[in-house]
PLY file of the C-alpha trace (Angstrom):
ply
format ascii 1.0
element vertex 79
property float x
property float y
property float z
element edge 78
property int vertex1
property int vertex2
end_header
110.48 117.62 95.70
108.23 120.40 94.47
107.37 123.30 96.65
103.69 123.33 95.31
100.79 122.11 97.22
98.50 119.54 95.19
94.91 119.88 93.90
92.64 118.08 95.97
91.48 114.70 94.39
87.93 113.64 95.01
87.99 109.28 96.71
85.29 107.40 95.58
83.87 106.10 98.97
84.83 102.78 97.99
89.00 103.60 98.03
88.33 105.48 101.78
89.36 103.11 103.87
92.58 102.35 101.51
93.61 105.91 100.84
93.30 106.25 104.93
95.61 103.22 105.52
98.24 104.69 102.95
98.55 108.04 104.46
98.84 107.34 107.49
101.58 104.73 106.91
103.19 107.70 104.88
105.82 107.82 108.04
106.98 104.13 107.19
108.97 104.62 103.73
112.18 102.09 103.80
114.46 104.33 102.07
117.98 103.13 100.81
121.09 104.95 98.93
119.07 105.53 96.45
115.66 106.62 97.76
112.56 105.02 98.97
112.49 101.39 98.20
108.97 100.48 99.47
106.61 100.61 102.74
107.83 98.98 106.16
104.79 96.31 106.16
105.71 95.66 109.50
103.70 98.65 110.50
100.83 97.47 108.25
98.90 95.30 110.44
98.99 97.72 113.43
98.03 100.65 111.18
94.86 98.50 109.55
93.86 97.89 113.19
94.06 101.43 114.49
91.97 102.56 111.12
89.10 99.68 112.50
89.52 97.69 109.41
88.43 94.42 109.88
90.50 90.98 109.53
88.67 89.76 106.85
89.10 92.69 104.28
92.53 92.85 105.46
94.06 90.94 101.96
91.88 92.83 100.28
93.33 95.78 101.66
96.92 94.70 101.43
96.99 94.27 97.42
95.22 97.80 97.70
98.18 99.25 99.19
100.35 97.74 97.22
98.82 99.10 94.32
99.42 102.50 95.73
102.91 102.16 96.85
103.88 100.99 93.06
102.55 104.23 91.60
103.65 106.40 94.31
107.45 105.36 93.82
107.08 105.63 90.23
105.89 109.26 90.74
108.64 110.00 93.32
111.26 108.41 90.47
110.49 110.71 88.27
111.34 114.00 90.64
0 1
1 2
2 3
3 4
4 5
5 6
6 7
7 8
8 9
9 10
10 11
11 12
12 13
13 14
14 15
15 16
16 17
17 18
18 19
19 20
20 21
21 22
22 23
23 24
24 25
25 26
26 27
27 28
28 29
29 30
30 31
31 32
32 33
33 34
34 35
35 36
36 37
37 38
38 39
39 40
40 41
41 42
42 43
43 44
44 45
45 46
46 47
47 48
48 49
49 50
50 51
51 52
52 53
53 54
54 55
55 56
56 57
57 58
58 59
59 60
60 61
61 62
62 63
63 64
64 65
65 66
66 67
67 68
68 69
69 70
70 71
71 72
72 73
73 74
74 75
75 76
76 77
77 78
C-alpha cells in the first residue's frame, strides 16, 4: 500500500449518498489468501439504514456499490 495520502476528489451531489455507503462499509472487506475478494453484503442493509437511505432507492444503491467495489479491487490488484 502506498504511504501517500490522496488528492481530494470533488462528488457530484448526486454519488453522495453512494460514496457515504461505500466508506463506511470500508471495515467489511472479505479478504481471502489472496487479498480482498469483495464486500461482506451482509452489512449492507444495516449500513444503508444507518446512512437514512430509503427502501426504495435501496437497488438503486446496491448496483451503485457494486460498481465501486469492482474498481476499487481492480485498483488494490494492481499494488
Amino acid at each position: 500500500m502506498a504511504d501517500v495520502t490522496p488528492p481530494d476528489a470533488e462528488i457530484w451531489p448526486e454519488n453522495e449518498t453512494t460514496v457515504g455507503v461505500f466508506v463506511q462499509m470500508g471495515t467489511q472487506w472479505r479478504v481471502g489468501v489472496g487479498g480482498p475478494v469483495g464486500l461482506d453484503y451482509n452489512a449492507l442493509p444495516f449500513v444503508m439504514r444507518m446512512q437514512g437511505v430509503p427502501p426504495d432507492e435501496q437497488p438503486d444503491l446496491f448496483e451503485s456499490i457494486r460498481v465501486m467495489e469492482r474498481a476499487a479491487m481492480e485498483e488494490m490488484s494492481e499494488e
